[in-house]
mmCIF entry with sequence, helices, sheets and N, C-alpha, C, O atoms, coordinates in Angstrom:
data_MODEL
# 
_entry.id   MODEL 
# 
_entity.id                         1 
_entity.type                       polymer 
_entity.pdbx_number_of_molecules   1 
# 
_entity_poly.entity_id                      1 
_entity_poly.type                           'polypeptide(L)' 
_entity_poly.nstd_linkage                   no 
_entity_poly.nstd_monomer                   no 
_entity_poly.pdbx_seq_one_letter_code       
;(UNK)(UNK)(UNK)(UNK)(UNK)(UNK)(UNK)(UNK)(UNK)(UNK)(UNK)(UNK)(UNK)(UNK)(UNK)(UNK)
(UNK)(UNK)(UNK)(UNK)(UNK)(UNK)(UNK)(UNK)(UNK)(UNK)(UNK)(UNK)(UNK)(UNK)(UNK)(UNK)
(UNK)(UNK)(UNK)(UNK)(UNK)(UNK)(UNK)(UNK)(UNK)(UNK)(UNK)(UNK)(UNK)(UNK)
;
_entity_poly.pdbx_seq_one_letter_code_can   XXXXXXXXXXXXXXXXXXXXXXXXXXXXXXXXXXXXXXXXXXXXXX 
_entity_poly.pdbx_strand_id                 A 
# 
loop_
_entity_poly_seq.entity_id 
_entity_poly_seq.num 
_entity_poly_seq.mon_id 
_entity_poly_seq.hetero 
1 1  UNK n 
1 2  UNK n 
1 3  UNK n 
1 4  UNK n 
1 5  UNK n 
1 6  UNK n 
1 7  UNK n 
1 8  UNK n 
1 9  UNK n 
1 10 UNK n 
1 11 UNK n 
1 12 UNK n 
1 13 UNK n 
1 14 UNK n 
1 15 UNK n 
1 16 UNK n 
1 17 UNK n 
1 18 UNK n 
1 19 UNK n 
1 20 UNK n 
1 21 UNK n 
1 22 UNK n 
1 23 UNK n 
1 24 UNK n 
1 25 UNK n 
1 26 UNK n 
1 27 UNK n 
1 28 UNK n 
1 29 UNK n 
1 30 UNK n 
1 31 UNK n 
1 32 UNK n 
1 33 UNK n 
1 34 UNK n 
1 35 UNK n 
1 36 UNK n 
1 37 UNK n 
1 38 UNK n 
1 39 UNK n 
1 40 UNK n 
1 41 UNK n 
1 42 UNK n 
1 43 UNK n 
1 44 UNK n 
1 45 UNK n 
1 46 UNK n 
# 
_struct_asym.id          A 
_struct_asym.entity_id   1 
# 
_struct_conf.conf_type_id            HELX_P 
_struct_conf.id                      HELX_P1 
_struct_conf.pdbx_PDB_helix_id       AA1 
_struct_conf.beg_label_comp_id       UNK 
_struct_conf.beg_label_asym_id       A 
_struct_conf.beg_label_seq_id        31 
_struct_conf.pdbx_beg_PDB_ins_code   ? 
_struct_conf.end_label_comp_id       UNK 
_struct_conf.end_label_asym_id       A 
_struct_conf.end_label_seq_id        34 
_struct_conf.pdbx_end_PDB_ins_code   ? 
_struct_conf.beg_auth_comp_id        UNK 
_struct_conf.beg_auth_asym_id        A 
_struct_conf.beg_auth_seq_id         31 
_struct_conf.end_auth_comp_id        UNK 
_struct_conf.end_auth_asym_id        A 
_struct_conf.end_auth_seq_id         34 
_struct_conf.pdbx_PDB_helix_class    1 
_struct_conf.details                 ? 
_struct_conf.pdbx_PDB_helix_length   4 
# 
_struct_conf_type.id          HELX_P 
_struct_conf_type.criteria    ? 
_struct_conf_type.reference   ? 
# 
_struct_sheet.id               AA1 
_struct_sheet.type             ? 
_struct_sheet.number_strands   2 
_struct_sheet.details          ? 
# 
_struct_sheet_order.sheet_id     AA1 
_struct_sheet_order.range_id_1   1 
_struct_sheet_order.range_id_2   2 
_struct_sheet_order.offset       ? 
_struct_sheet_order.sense        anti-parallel 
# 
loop_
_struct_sheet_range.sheet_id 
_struct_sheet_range.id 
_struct_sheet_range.beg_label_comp_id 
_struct_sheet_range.beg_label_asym_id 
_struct_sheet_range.beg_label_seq_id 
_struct_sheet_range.pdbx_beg_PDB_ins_code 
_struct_sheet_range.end_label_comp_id 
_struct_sheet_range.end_label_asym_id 
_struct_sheet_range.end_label_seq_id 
_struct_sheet_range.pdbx_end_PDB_ins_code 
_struct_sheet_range.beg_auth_comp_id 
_struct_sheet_range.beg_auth_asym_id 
_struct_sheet_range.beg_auth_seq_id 
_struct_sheet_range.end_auth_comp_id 
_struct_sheet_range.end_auth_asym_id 
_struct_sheet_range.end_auth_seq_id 
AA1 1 UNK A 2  ? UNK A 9  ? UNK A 2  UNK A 9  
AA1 2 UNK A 16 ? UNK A 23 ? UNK A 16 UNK A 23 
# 
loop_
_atom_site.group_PDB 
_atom_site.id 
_atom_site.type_symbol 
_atom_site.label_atom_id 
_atom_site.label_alt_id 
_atom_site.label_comp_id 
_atom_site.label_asym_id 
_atom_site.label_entity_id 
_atom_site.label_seq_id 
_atom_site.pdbx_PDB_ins_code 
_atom_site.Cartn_x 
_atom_site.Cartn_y 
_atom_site.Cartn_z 
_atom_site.occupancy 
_atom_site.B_iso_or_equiv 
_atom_site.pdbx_formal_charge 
_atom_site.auth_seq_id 
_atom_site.auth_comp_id 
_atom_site.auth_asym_id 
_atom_site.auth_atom_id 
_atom_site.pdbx_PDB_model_num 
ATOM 1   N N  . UNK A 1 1  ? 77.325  145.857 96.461  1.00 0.00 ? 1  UNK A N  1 
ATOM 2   C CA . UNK A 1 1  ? 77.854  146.878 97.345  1.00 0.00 ? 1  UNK A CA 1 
ATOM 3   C C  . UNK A 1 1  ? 77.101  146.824 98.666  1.00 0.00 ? 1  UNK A C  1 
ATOM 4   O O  . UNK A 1 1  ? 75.950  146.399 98.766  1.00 0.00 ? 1  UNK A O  1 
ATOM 5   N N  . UNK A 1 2  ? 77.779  147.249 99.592  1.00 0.00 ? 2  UNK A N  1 
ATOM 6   C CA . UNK A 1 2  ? 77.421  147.203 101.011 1.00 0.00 ? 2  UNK A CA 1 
ATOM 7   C C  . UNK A 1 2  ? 78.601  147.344 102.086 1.00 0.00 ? 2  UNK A C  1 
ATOM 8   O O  . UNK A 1 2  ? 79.718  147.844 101.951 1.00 0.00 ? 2  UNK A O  1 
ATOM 9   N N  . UNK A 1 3  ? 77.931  146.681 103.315 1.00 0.00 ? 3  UNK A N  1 
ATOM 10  C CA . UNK A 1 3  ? 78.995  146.919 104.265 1.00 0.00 ? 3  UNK A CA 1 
ATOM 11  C C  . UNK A 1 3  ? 78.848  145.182 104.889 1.00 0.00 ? 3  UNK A C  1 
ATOM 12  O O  . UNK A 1 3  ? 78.045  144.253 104.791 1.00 0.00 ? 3  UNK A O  1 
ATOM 13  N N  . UNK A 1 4  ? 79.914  145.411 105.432 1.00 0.00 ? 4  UNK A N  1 
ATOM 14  C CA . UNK A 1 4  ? 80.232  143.851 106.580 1.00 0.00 ? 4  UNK A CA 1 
ATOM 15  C C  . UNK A 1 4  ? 80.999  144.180 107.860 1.00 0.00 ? 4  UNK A C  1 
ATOM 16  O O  . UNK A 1 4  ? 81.960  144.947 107.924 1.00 0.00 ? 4  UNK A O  1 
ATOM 17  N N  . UNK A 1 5  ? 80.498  143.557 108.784 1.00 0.00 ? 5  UNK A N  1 
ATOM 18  C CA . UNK A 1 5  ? 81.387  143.586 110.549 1.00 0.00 ? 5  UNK A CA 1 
ATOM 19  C C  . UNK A 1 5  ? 81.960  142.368 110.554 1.00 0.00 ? 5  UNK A C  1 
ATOM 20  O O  . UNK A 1 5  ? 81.370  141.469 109.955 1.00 0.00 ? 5  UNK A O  1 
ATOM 21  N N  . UNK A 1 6  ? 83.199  142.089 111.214 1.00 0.00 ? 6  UNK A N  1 
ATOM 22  C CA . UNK A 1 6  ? 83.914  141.200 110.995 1.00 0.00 ? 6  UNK A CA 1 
ATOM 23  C C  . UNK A 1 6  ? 84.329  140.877 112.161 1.00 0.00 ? 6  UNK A C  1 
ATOM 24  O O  . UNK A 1 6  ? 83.755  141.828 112.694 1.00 0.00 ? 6  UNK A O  1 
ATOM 25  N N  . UNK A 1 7  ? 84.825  140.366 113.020 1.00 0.00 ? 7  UNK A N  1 
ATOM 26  C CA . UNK A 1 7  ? 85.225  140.136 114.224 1.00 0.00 ? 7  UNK A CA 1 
ATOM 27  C C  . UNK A 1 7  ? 86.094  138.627 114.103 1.00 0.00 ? 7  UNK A C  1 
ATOM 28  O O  . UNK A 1 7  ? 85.489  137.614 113.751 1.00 0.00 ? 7  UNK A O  1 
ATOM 29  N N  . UNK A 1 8  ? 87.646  138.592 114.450 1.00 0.00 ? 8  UNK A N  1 
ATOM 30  C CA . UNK A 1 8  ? 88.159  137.513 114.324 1.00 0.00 ? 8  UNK A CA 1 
ATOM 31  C C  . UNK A 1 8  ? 88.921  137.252 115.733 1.00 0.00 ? 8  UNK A C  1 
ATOM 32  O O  . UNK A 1 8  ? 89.202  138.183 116.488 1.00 0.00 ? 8  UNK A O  1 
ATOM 33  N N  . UNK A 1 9  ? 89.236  135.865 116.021 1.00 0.00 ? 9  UNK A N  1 
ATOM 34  C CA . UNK A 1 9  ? 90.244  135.358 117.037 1.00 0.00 ? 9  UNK A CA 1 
ATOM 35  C C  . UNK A 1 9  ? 91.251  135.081 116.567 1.00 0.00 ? 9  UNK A C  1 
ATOM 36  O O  . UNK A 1 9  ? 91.372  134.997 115.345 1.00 0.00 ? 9  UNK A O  1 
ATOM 37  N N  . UNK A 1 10 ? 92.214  134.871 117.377 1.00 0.00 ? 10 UNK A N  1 
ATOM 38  C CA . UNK A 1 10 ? 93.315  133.855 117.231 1.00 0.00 ? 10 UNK A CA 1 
ATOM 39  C C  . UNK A 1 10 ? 93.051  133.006 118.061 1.00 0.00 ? 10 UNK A C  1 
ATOM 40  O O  . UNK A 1 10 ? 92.415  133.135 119.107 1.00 0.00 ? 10 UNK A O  1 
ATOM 41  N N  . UNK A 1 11 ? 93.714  131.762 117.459 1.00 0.00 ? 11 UNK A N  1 
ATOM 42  C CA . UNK A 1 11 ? 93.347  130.391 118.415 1.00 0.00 ? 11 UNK A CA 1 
ATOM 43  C C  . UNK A 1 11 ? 93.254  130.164 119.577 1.00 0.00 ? 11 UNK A C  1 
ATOM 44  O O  . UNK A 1 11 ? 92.411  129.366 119.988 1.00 0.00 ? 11 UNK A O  1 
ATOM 45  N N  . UNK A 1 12 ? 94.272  130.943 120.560 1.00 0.00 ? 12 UNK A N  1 
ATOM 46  C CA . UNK A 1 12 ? 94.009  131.017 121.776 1.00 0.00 ? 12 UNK A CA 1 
ATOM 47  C C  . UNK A 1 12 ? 93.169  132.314 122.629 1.00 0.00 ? 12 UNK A C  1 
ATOM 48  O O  . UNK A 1 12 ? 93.018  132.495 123.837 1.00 0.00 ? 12 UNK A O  1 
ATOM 49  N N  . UNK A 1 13 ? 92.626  133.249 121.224 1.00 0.00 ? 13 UNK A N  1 
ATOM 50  C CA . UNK A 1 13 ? 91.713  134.269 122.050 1.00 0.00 ? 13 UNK A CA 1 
ATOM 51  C C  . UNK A 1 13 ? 92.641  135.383 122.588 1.00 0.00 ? 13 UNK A C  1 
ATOM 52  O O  . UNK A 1 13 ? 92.108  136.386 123.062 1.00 0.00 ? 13 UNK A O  1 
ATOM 53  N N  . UNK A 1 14 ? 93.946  135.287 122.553 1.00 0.00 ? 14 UNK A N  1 
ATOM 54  C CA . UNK A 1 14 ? 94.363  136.627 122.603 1.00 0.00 ? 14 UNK A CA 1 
ATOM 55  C C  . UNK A 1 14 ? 95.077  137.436 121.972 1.00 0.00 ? 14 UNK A C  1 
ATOM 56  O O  . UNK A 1 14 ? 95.968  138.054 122.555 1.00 0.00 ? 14 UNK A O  1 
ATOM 57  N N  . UNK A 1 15 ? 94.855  137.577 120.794 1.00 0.00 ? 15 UNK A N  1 
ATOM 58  C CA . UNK A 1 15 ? 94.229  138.642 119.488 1.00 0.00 ? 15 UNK A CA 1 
ATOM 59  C C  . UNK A 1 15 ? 93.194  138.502 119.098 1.00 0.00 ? 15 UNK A C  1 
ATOM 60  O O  . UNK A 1 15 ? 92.740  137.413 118.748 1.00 0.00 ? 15 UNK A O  1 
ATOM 61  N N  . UNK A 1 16 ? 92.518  139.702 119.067 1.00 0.00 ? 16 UNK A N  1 
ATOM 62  C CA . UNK A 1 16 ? 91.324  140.186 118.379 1.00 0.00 ? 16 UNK A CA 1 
ATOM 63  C C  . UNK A 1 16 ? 91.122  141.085 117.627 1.00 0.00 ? 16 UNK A C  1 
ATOM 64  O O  . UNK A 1 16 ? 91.520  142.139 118.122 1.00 0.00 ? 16 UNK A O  1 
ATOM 65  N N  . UNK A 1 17 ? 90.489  141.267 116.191 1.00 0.00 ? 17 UNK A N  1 
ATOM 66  C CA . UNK A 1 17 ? 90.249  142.231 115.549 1.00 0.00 ? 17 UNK A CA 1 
ATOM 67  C C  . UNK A 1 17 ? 88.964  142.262 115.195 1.00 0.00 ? 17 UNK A C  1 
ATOM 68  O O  . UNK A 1 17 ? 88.509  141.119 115.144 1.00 0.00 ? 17 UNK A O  1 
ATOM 69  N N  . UNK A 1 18 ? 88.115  143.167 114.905 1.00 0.00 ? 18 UNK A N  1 
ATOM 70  C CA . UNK A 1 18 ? 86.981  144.143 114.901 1.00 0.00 ? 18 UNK A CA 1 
ATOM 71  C C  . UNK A 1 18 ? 87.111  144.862 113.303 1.00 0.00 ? 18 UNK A C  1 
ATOM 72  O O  . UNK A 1 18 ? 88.305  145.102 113.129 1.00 0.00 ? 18 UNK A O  1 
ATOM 73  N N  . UNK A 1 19 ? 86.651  145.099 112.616 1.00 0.00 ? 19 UNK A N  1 
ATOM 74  C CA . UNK A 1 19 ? 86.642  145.475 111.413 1.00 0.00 ? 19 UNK A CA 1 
ATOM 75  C C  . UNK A 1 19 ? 85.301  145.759 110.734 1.00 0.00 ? 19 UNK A C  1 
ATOM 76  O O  . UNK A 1 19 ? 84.471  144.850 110.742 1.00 0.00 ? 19 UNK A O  1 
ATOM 77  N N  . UNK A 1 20 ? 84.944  147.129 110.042 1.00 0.00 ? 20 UNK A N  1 
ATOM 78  C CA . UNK A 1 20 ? 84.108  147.638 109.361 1.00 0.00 ? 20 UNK A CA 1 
ATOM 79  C C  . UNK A 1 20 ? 84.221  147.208 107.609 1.00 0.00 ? 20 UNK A C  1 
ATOM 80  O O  . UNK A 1 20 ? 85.125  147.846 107.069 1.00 0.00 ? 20 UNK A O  1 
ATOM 81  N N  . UNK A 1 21 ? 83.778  146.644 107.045 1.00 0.00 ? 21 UNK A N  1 
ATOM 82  C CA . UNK A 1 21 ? 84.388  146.531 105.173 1.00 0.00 ? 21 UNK A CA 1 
ATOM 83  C C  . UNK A 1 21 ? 83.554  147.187 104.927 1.00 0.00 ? 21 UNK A C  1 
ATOM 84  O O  . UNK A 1 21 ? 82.459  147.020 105.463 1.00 0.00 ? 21 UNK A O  1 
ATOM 85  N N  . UNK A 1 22 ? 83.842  148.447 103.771 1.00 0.00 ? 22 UNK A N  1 
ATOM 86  C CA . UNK A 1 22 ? 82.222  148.685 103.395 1.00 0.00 ? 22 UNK A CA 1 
ATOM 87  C C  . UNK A 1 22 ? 82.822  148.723 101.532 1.00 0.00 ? 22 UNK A C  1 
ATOM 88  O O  . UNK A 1 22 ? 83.945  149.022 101.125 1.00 0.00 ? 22 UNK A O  1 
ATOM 89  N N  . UNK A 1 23 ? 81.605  148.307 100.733 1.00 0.00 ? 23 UNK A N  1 
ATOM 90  C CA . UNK A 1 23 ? 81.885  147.793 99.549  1.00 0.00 ? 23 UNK A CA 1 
ATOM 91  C C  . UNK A 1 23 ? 81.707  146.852 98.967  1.00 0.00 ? 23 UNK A C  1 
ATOM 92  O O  . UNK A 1 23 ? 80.761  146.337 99.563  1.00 0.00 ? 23 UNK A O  1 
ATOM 93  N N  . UNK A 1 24 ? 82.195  145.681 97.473  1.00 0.00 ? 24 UNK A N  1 
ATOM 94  C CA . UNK A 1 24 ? 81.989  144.780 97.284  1.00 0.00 ? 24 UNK A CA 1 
ATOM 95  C C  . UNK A 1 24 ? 82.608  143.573 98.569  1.00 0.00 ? 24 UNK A C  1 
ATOM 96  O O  . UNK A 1 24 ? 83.826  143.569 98.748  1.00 0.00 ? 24 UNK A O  1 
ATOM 97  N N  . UNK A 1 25 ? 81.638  142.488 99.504  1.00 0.00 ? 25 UNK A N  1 
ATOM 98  C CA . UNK A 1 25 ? 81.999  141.677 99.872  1.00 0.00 ? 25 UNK A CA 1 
ATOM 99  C C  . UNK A 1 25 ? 83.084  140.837 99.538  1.00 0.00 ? 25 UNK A C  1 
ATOM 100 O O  . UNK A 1 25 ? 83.704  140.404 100.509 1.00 0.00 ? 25 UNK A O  1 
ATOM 101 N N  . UNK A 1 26 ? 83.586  140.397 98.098  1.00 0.00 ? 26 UNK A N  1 
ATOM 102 C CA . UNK A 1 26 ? 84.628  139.218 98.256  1.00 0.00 ? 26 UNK A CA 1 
ATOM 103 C C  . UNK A 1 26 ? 85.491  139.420 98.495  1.00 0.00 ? 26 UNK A C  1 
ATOM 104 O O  . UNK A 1 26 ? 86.210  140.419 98.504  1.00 0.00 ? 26 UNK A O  1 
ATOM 105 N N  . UNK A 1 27 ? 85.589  138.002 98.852  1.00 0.00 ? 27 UNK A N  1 
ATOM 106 C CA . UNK A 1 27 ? 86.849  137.842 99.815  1.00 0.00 ? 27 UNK A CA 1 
ATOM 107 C C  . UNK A 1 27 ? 88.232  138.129 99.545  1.00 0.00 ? 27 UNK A C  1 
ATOM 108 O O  . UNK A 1 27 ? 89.128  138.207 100.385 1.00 0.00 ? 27 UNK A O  1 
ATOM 109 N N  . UNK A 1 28 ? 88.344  138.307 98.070  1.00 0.00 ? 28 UNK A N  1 
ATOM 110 C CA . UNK A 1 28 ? 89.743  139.065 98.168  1.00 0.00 ? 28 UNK A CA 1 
ATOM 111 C C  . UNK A 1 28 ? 90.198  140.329 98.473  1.00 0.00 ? 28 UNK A C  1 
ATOM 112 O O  . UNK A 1 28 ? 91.342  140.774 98.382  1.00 0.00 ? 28 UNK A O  1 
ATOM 113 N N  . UNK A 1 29 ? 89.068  140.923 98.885  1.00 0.00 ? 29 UNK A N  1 
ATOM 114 C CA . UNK A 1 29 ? 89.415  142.054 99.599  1.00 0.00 ? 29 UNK A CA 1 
ATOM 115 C C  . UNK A 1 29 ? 89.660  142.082 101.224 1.00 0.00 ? 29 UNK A C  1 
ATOM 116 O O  . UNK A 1 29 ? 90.326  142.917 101.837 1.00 0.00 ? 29 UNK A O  1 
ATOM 117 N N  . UNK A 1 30 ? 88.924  140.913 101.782 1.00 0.00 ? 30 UNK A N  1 
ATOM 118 C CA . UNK A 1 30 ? 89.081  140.961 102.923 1.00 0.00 ? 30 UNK A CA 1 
ATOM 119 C C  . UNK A 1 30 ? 90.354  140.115 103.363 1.00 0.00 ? 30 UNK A C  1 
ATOM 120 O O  . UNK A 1 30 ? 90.903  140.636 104.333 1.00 0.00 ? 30 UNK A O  1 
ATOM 121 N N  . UNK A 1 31 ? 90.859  139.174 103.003 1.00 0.00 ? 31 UNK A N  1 
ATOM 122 C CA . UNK A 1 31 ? 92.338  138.379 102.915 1.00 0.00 ? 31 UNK A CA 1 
ATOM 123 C C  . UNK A 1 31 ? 93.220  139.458 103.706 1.00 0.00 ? 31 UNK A C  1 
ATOM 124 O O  . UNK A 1 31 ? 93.456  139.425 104.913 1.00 0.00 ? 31 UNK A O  1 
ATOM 125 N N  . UNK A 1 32 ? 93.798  140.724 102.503 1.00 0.00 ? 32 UNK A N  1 
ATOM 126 C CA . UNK A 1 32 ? 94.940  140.897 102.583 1.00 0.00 ? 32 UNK A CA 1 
ATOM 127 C C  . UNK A 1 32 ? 94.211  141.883 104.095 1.00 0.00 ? 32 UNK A C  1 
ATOM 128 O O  . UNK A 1 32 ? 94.661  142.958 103.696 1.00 0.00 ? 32 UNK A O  1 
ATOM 129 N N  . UNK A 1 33 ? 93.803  142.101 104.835 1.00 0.00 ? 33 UNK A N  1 
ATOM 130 C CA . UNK A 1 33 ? 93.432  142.497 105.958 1.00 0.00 ? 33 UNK A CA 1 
ATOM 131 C C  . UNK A 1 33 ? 93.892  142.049 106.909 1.00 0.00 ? 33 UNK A C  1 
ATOM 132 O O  . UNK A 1 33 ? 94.618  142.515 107.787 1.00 0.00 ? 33 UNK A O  1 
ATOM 133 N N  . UNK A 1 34 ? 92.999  140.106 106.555 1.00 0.00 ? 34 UNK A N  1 
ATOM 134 C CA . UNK A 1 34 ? 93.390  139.381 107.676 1.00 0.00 ? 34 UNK A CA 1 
ATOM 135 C C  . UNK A 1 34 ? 94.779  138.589 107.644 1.00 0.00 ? 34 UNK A C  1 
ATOM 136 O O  . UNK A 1 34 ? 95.189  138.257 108.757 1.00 0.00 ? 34 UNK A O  1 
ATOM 137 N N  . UNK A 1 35 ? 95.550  138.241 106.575 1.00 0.00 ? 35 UNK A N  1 
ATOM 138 C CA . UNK A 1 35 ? 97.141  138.515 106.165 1.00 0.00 ? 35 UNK A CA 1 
ATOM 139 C C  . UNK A 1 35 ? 97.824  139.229 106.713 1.00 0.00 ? 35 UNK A C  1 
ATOM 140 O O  . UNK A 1 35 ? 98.907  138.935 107.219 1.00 0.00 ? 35 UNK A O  1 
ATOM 141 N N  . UNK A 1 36 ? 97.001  140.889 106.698 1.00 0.00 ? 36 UNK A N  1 
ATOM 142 C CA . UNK A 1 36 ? 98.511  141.507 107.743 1.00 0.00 ? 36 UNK A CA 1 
ATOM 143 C C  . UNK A 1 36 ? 98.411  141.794 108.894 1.00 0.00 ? 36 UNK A C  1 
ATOM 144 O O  . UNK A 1 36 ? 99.286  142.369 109.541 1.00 0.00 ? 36 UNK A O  1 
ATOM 145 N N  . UNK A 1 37 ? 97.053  141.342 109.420 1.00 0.00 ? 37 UNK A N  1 
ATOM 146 C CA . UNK A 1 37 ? 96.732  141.339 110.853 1.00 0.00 ? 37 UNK A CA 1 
ATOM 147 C C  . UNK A 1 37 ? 97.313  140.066 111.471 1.00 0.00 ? 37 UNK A C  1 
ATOM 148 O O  . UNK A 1 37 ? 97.705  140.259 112.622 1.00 0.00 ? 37 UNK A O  1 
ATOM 149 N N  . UNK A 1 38 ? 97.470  138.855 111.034 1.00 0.00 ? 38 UNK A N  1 
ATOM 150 C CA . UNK A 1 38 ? 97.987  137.107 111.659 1.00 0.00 ? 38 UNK A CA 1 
ATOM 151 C C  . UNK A 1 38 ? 99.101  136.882 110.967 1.00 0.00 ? 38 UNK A C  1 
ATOM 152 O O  . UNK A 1 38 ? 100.105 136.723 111.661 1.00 0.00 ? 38 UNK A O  1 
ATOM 153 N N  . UNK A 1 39 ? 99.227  136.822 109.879 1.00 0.00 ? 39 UNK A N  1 
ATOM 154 C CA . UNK A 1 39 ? 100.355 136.358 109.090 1.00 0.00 ? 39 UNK A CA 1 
ATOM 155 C C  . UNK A 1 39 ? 101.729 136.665 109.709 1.00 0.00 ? 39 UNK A C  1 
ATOM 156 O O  . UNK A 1 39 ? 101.920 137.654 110.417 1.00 0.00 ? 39 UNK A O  1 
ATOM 157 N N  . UNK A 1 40 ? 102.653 135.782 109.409 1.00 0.00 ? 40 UNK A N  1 
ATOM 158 C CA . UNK A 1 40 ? 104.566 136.071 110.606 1.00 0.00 ? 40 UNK A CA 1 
ATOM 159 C C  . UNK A 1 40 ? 104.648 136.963 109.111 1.00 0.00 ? 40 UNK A C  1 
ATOM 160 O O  . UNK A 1 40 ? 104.149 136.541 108.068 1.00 0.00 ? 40 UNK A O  1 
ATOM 161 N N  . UNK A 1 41 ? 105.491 138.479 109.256 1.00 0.00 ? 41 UNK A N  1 
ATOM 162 C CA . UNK A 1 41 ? 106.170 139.357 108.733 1.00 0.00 ? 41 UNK A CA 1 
ATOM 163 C C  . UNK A 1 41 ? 107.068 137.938 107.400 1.00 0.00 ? 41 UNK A C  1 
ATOM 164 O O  . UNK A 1 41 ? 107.192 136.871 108.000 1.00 0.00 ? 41 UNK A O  1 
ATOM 165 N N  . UNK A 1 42 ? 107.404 137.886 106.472 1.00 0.00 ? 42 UNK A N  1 
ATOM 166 C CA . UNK A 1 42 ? 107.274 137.316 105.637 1.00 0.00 ? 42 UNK A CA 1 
ATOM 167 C C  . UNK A 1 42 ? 109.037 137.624 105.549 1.00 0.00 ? 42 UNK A C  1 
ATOM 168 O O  . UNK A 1 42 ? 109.465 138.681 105.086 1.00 0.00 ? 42 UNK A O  1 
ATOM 169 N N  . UNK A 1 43 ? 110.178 136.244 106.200 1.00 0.00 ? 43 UNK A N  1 
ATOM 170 C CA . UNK A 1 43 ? 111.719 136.856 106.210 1.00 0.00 ? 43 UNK A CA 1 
ATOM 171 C C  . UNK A 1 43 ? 112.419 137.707 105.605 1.00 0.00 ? 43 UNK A C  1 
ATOM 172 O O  . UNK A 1 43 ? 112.423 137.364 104.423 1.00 0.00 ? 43 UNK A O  1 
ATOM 173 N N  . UNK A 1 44 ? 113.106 138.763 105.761 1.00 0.00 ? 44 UNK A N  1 
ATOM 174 C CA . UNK A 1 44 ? 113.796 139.770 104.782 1.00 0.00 ? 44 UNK A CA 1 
ATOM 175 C C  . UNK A 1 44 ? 113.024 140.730 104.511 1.00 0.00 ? 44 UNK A C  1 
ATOM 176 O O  . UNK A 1 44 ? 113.264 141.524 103.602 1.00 0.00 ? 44 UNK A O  1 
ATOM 177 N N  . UNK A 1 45 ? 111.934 140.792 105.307 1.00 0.00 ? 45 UNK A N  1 
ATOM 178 C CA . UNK A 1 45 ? 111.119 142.432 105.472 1.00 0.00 ? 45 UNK A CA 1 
ATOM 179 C C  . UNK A 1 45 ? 111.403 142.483 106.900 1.00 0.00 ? 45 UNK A C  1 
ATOM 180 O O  . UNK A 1 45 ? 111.813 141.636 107.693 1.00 0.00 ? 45 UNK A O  1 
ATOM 181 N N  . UNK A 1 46 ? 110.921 144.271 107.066 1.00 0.00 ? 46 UNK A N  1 
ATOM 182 C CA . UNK A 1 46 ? 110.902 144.767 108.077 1.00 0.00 ? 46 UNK A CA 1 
ATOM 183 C C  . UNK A 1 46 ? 110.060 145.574 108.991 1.00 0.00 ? 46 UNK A C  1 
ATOM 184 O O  . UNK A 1 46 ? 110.495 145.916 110.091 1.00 0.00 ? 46 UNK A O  1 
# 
């Protein structure tokens, strides 16, 4: 248990996200974060 700061790009630097986790570190918690922050809307949702 704990906390983590996170700070990500997109390839060309214009998106950025900033993020506090606090809790168990792995990474499957942090994924679906960075999934719905970059990821294209997934066809036939809205």
């Amino acid at each position: 248990m704990g906390w983590i700061t996170l700070a990500t790009f997109s390839e060309d630097s214009r998106h950025q996200l900033t993020f506090n986790y606090n809790g168990d570190w792995e990474a499957s918690g942090i994924f679906p974060i960075l999934n719905a922050e970059y990821c294209d809307t997934p066809s036939g949702s809205s």
